[in-house]
C-alpha positions in Angstrom: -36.7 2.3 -1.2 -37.5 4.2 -4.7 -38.5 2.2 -7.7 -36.3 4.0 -9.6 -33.7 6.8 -9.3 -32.7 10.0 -11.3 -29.2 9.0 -11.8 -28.2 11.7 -13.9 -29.4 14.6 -11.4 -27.0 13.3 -8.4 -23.8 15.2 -8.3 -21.1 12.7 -8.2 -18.2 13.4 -7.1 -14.9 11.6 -7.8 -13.1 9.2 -4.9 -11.1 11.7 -2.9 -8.7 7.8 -2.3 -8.6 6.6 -5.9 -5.3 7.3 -6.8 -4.2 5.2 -3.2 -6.0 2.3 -4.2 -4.3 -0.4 -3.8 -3.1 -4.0 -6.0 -2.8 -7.1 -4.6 0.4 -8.8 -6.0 2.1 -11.9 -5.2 6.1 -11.5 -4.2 8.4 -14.4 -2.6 10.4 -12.6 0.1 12.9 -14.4 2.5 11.6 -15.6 5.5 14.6 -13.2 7.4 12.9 -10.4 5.6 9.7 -11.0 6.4 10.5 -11.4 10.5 12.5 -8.3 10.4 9.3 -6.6 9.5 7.3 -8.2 11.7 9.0 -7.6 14.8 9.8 -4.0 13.2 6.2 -3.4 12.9 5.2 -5.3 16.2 7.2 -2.7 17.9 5.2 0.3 15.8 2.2 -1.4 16.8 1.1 -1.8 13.3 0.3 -5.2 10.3 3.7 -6.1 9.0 2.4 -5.9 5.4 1.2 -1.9 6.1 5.2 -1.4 7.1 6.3 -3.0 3.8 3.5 -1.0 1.6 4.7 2.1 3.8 8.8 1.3 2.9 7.7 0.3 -0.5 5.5 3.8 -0.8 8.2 6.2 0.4 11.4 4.8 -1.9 8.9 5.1 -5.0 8.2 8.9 -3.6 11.4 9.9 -2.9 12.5 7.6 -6.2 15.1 5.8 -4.3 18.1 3.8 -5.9 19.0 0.2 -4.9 23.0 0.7 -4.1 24.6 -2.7 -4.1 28.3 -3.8 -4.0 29.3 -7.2 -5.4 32.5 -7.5 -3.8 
């Protein structure tokens, strides 16, 4: 390993994922919820809390509107 390194002749490049990074956050979700995910995503084969990010991800690209009915 070098002593020391020529940092300003590297060519750096900028993270190809950085705007995909992700926050952890803390959210209290029903326990029905949370086993309708989990046997939705057993069935896809994939972590329960990928399918969530995944739901979350495409309502906030396709800016989806909560429709609810009080009646």
């Amino acid at each position: 390993m070098r002593d020391e390194y020529d940092i300003e002749n590297l060519n750096p490049r900028r993270n190809p994922y950085s705007k995909r990074l992700k926050k952890q956050v803390t959210l209290y979700i029903n326990e029905d919820t949370i086993k309708y995910f989990r046997a939705l995503a057993e069935k896809k084969g994939i972590p329960y809390q990928t399918l969530i990010n995944l739901y979350l991800s495409d309502c906030a690209e396709h800016k989806r509107e909560l429709q609810m009915n009080w009646d």
